[in-house]
VMD Tcl script that draws the C-alpha trace (Angstrom):
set ca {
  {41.33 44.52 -28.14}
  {39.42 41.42 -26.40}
  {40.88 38.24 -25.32}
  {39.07 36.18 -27.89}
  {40.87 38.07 -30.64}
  {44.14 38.05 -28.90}
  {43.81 34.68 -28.43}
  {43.01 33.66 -32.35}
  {45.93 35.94 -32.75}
  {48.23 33.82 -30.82}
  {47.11 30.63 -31.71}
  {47.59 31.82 -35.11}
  {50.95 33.04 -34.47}
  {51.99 29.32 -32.97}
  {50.06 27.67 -35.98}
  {52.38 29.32 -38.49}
  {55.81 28.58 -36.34}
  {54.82 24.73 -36.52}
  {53.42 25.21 -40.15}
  {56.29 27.29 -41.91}
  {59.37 24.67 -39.88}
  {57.82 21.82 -40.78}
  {56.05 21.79 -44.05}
  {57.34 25.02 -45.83}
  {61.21 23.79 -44.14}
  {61.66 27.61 -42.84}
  {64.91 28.00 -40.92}
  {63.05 29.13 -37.05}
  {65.14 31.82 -36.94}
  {63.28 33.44 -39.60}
  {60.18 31.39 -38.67}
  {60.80 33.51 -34.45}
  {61.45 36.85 -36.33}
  {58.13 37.28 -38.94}
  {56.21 35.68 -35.49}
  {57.28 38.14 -33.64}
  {56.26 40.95 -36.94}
  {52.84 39.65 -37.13}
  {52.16 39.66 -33.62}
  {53.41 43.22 -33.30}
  {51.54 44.58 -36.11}
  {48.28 42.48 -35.35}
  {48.19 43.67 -31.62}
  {48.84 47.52 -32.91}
  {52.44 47.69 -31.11}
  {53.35 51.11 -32.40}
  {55.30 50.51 -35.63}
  {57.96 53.01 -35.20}
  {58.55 51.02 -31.68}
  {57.84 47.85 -33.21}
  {61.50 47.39 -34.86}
  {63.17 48.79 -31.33}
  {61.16 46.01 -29.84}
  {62.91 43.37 -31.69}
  {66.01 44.73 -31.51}
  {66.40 45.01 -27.75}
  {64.22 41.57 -27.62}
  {67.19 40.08 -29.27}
  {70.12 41.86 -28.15}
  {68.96 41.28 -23.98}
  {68.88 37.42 -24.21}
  {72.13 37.20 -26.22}
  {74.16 39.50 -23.89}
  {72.89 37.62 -20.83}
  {73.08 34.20 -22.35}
  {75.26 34.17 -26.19}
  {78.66 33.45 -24.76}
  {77.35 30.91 -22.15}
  {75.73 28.96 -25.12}
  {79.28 29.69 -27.20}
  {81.60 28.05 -24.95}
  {78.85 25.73 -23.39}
  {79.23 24.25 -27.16}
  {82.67 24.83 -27.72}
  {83.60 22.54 -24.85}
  {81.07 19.87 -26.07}
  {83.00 19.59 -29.46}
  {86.44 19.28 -27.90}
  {84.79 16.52 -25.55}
  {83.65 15.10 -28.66}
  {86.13 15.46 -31.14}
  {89.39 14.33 -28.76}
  {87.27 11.28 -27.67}
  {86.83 12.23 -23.76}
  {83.52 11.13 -24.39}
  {84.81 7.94 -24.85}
  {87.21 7.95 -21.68}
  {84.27 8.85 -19.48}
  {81.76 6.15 -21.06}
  {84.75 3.50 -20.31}
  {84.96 4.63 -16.87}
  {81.29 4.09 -16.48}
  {81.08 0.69 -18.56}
  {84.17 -0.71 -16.47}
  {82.39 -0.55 -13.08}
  {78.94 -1.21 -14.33}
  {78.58 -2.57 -17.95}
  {79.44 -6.34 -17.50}
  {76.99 -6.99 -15.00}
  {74.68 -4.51 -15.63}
  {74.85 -3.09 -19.58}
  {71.97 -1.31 -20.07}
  {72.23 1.05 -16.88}
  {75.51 1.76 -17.81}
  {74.71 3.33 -21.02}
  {71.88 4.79 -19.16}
  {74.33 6.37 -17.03}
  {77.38 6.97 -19.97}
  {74.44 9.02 -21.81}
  {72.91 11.04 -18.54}
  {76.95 12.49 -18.58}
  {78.17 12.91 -21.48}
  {74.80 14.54 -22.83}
  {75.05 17.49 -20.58}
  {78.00 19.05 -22.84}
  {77.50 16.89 -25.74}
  {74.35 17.27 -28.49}
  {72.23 14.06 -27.65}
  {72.46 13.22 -31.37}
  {76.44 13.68 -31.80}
  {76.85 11.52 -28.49}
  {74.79 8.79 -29.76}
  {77.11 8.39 -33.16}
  {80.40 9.27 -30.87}
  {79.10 6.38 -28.48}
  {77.70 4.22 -30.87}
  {81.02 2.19 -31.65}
  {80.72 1.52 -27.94}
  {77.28 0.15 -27.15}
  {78.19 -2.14 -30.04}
  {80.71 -3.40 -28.32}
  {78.48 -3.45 -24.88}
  {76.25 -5.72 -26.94}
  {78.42 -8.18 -28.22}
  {80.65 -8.55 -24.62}
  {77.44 -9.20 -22.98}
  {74.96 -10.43 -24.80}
  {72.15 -8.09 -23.69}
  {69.41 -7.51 -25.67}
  {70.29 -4.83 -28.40}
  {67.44 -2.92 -28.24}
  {67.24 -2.58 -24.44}
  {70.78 -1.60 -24.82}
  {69.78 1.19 -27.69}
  {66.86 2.60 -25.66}
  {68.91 2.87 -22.33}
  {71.36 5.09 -24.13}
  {69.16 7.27 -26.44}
  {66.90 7.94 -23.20}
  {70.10 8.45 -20.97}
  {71.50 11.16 -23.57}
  {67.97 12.82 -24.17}
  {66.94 13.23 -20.56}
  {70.11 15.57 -19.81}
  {69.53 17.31 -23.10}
  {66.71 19.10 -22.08}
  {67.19 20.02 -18.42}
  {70.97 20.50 -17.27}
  {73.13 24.17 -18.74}
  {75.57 23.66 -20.25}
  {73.08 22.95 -23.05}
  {72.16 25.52 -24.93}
  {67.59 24.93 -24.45}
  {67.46 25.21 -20.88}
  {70.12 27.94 -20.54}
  {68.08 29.76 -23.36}
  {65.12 29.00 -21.27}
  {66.74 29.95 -18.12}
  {67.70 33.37 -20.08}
  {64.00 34.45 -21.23}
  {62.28 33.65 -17.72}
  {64.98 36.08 -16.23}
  {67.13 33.32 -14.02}
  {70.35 33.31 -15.68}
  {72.04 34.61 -13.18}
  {70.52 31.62 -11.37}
  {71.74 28.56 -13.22}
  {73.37 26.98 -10.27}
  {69.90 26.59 -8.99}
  {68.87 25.55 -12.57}
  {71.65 23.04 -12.93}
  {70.71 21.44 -9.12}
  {67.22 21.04 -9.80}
  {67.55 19.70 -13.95}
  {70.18 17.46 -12.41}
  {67.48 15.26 -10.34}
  {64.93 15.78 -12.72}
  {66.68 14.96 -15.70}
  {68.14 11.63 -13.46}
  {64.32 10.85 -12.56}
  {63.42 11.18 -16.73}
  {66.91 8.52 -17.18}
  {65.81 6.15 -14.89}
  {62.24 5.96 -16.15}
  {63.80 5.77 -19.61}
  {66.10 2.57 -18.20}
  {62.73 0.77 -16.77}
  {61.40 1.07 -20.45}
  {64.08 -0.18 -22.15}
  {64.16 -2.93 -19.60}
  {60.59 -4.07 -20.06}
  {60.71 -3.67 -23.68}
  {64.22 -5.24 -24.45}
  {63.37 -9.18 -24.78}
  {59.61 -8.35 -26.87}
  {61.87 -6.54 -29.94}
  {64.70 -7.79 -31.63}
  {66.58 -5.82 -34.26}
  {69.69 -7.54 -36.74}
  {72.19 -6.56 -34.06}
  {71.47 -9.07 -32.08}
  {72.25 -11.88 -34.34}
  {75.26 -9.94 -36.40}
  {77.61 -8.66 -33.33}
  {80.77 -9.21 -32.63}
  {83.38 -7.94 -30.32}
  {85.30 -7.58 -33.55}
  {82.60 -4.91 -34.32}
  {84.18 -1.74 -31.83}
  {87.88 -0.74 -32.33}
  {88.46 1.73 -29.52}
  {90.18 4.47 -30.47}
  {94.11 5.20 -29.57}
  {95.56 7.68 -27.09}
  {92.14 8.16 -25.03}
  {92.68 10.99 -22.16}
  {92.34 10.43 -18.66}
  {89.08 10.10 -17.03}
  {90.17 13.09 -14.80}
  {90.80 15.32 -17.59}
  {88.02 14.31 -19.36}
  {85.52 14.97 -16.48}
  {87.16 17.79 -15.37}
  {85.44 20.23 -18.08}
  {82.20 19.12 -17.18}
  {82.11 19.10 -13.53}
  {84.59 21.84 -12.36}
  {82.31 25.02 -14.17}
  {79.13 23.13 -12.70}
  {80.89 23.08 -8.71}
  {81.78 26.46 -9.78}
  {78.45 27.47 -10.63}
  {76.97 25.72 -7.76}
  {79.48 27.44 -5.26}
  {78.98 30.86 -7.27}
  {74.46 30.34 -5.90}
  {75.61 29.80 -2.50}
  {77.76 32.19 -2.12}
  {74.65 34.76 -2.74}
  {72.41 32.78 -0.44}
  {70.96 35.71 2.09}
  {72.59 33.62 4.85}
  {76.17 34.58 3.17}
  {77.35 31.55 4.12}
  {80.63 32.14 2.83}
  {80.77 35.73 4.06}
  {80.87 39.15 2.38}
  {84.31 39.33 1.05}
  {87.12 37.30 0.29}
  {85.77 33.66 -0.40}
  {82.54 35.14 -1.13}
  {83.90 37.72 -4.08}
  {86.43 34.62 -5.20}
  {83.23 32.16 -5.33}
  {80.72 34.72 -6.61}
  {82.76 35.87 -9.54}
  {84.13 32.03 -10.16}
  {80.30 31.14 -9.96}
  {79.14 33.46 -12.84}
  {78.25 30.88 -15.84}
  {80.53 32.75 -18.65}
  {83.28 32.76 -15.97}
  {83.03 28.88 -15.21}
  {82.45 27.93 -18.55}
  {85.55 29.78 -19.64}
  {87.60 27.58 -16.94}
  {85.85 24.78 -18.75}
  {87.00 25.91 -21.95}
  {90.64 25.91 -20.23}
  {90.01 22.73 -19.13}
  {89.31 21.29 -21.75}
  {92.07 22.23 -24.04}
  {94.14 19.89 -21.87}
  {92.35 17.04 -24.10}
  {93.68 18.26 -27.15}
  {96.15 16.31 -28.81}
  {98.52 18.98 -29.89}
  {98.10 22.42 -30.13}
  {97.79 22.80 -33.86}
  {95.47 24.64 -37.02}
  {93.87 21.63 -36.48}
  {92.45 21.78 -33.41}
  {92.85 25.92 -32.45}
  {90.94 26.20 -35.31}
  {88.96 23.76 -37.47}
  {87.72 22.44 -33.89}
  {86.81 25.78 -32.85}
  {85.60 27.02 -36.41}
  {82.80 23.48 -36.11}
  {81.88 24.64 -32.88}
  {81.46 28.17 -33.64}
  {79.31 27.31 -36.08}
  {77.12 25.28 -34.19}
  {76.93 27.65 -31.43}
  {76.51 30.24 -34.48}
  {72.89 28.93 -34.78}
  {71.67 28.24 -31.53}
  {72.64 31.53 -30.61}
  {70.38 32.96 -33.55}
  {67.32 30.74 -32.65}
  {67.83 31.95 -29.17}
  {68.11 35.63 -29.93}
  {65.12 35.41 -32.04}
  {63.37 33.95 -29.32}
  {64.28 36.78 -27.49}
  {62.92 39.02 -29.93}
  {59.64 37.13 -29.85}
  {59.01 37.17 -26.24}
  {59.60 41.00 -26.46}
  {57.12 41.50 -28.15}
  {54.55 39.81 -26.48}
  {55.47 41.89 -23.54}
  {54.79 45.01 -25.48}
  {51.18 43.87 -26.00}
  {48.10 43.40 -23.73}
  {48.34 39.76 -24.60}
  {50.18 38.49 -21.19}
  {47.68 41.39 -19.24}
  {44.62 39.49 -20.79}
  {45.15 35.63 -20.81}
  {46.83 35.92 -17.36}
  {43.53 37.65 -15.74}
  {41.62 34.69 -17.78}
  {44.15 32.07 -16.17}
  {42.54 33.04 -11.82}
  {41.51 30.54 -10.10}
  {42.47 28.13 -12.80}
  {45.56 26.50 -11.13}
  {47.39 25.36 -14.40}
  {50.57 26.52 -13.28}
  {53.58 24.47 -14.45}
  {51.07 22.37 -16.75}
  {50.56 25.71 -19.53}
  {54.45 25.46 -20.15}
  {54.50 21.52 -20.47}
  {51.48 21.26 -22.62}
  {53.15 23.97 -25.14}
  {56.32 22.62 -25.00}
  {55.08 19.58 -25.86}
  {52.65 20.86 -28.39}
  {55.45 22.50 -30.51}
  {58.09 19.76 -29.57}
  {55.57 17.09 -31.16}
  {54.56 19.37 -34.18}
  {57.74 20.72 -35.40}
  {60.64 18.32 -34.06}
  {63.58 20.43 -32.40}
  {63.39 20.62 -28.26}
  {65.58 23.66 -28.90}
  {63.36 25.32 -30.66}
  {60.36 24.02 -29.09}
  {62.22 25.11 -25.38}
  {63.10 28.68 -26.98}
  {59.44 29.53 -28.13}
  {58.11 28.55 -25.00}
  {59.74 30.33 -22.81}
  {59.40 33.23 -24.44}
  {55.76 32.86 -24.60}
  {55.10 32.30 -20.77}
  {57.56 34.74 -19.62}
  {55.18 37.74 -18.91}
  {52.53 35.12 -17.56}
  {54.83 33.96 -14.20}
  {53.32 35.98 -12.31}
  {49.83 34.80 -13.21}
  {50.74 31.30 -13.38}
  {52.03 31.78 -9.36}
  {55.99 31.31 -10.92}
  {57.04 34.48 -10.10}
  {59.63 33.53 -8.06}
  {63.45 33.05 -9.12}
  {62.13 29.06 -7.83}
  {59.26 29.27 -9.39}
  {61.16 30.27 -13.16}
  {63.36 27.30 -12.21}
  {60.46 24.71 -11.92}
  {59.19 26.59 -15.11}
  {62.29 25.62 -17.16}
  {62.35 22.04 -16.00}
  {58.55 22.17 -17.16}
  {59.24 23.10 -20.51}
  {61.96 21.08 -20.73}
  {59.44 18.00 -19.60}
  {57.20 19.27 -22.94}
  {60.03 19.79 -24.91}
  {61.57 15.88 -24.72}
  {58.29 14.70 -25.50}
  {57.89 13.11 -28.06}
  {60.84 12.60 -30.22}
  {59.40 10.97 -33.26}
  {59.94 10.77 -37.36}
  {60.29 15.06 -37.25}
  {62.72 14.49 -34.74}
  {66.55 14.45 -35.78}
  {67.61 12.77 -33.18}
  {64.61 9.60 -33.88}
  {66.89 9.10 -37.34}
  {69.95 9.02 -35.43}
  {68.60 6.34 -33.22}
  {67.62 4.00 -36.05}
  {70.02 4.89 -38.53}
  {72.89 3.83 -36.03}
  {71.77 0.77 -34.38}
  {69.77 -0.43 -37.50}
  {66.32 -0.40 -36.00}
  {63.42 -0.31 -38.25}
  {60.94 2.70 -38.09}
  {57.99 0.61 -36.66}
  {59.95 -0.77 -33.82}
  {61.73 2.89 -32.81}
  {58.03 4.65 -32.79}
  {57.00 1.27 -30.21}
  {60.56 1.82 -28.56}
  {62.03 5.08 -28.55}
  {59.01 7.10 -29.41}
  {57.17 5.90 -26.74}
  {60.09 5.87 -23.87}
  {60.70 9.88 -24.88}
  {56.67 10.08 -23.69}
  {56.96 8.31 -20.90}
  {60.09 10.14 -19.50}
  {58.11 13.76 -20.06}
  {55.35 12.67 -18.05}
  {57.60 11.18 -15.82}
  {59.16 14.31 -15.47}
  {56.51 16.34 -15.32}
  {55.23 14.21 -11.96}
  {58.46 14.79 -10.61}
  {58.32 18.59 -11.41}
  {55.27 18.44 -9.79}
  {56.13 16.59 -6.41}
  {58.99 19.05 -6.23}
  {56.50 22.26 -6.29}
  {54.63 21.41 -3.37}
  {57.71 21.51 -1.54}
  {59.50 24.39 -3.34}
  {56.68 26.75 -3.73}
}
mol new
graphics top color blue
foreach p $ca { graphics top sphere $p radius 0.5 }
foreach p [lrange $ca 0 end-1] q [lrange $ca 1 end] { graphics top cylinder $p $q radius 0.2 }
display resetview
């Protein structure tokens, strides 16, 4: 088989993801699996290997990566749920939000989004950059845009959430997230920042009915809040603990072979931390009740419940392409071409803008560029790291009317559609490119 028809093969493969999620409203789970059936058959993957294929596809990313994204989410819903968010946005808004509002919620967002799904933070802080508004008098939508950018630029770089972990998973690094977490951290901060400037510039040219209707009567905060300690504590402590875990297994053994180094290396493992996390926070519950032991754990088991699926089907995708010539091909067309990190970003972005989800968009991609690291000069456990901050860079842009998270912008802070595409549609652009540079920058030094 050429490249030309592998090629039309695989851009027909990506043409019917985008076409069956977004106009025929296919669930990508079963949008991942019949890709990855087409592609099989079309290539001539043996069909009594072709099922095996799949099934090892699917059960390898979930046994390196399921019960990472499971209590990843599980801790994000008690954060949620027993209003830690809230504790750690006060903290934040206390020392910052007076004098400066809109870099606050910048900041509020860049935290809380790492555990928290961008678009259940934005309606948990909502109430609060309300009240930001009407203390202050800032401009509402400059306000708006600093926290849906803050919350979106975590989102898609920093584990514990569940698209770069996923995407940490396929490119084979997940026993590298400390290095994954390091690197998304500064990126992600970079994409924040650049989504602050925006909502800076743009804040006094829009105006939106919040402005004119707020008042501090508006937010009623609500009782019993935990501490700010215990409600950063399940964030933080599993990513120290991941953190210590990678440099414990630096060649230099900096913490020796045994002792601290076992204690740190098995506290460093991402199930283990996040499990500490979990731990951690159950401190926040209110009582120990049905309540919370289970309805709270029942809504975040079946969040997790999907992302898991969409990941292992991911899996199964990118399985499959390795059992073809496809990655063999393309990658020998790809010398001397030098596109590097720019192939993930530009097919991120291509599937992020099409179809809507950064999950999905992150998962797909991932599992598409896997066998091609070594082509793209990625091979290294660096190089897959700069690769998932890349496709994380595609995936956040753009967020527009496909996008869930575009409706939970407007819907919550009453902006009208034409002034969220000029607003938040274009900061989410200019944060991926903004990340992308920085992504950039960082591989002439990492490389």
């Amino acid at each position: 088989m050429d490249l030309l028809t592998l090629s039309i093969i695989f851009i027909v493969t990506i043409v019917f993801i985008v076409i069956s999620t977004t106009r025929w409203h296919l669930h990508p789970f079963l949008a991942l699996i019949f890709a990855a059936y087409g592609v099989g058959i079309a290539t001539g993957v043996p069909l009594l290997k072709l099922g095996e294929t799949i099934r090892v596809g699917f059960g390898n990313i979930l046994g390196y990566i399921g019960l990472v994204i499971l209590f990843g989410t599980l801790i994000g819903t008690i954060l949620e749920k027993s209003h830690a968010a809230i504790s750690m946005a006060n903290f934040i808004q206390r020392r910052l939000g007076e004098r400066h509002p809109a870099l606050a919620m910048t900041l509020i967002g860049y935290i809380v989004s790492i555990p928290v799904f961008c678009d259940s933070a934005f309606v948990i802080l909502s109430s609060l950059r309300k009240s930001l508004i009407s203390k202050t008098g800032a401009s509402a939508v400059a306000v708006t845009i600093a926290l849906s950018t803050g919350l979106y630029a975590s989102h898609t770089f920093v584990p514990p959430t569940p698209g770069p972990i996923a995407a940490a998973a396929n490119l084979g690094i997940s026993d590298n997230l400390g290095m994954v977490i390091v690197v998304g951290l500064l990126v992600s901060l970079c994409a924040a920042l650049a989504g602050y400037s925006w909502s800076r510039y743009i804040g006094d040219r829009y105006k939106t009915d919040e402005d004119l209707q707020l008042s501090v009567t508006d937010y009623e905060e609500p009782a019993n809040l935990p501490s700010t300690g215990k409600a950063f504590a399940p964030i933080f402590v599993p990513i120290l603990l991941i953190a210590l875990g990678s440099v414990a297994n630096f060649p230099s053994h900096p913490f020796g072979q045994e002792g601290l180094f076992t204690l740190f290396a098995f506290l460093g493992k991402p199930i283990n931390a996040l499990i500490i996390g979990f731990f951690l926070a159950m401190r926040l519950m209110p009582a120990l009740n049905k309540e919370t032991l289970n309805d709270w754990m029942s809504d975040g088991l079946q969040s997790a419940g999907l992302i898991i699926m969409i990941t292992g089907a991911g899996g199964a995708f990118g399985q499959v392409l390795k059992a073809t010539p496809m990655a063999e091909l393309i990658g020998g067309s790809l010398d001397g071409m030098n596109i590097s990190l720019l192939l993930p970003f530009i097919l991120a972005a291509a599937l992020k803008t099409a179809q809507g989800s950064s999950t999905v968009a992150m998962v797909t991609t991932s599992a598409i560029i896997a066998p091609l690291l070594g082509d793209l000069g990625l091979a290294s456990d660096m190089g897959a790291v700069l690769a998932v901050m890349a496709v994380g860079a595609g995936a956040m842009t753009i967020s527009h009317a496909n996008d869930s998270y575009f409706w939970v912008v407007t819907q919550f802070s009453g902006m009208d559609v034409a002034t969220a595409y000029r607003t938040h549609t274009v900061a989410t652009l200019i944060q991926g490119f903004v990340a992308l540079a920085v992504i950039l920058i960082l591989s002439l030094f990492l490389l």
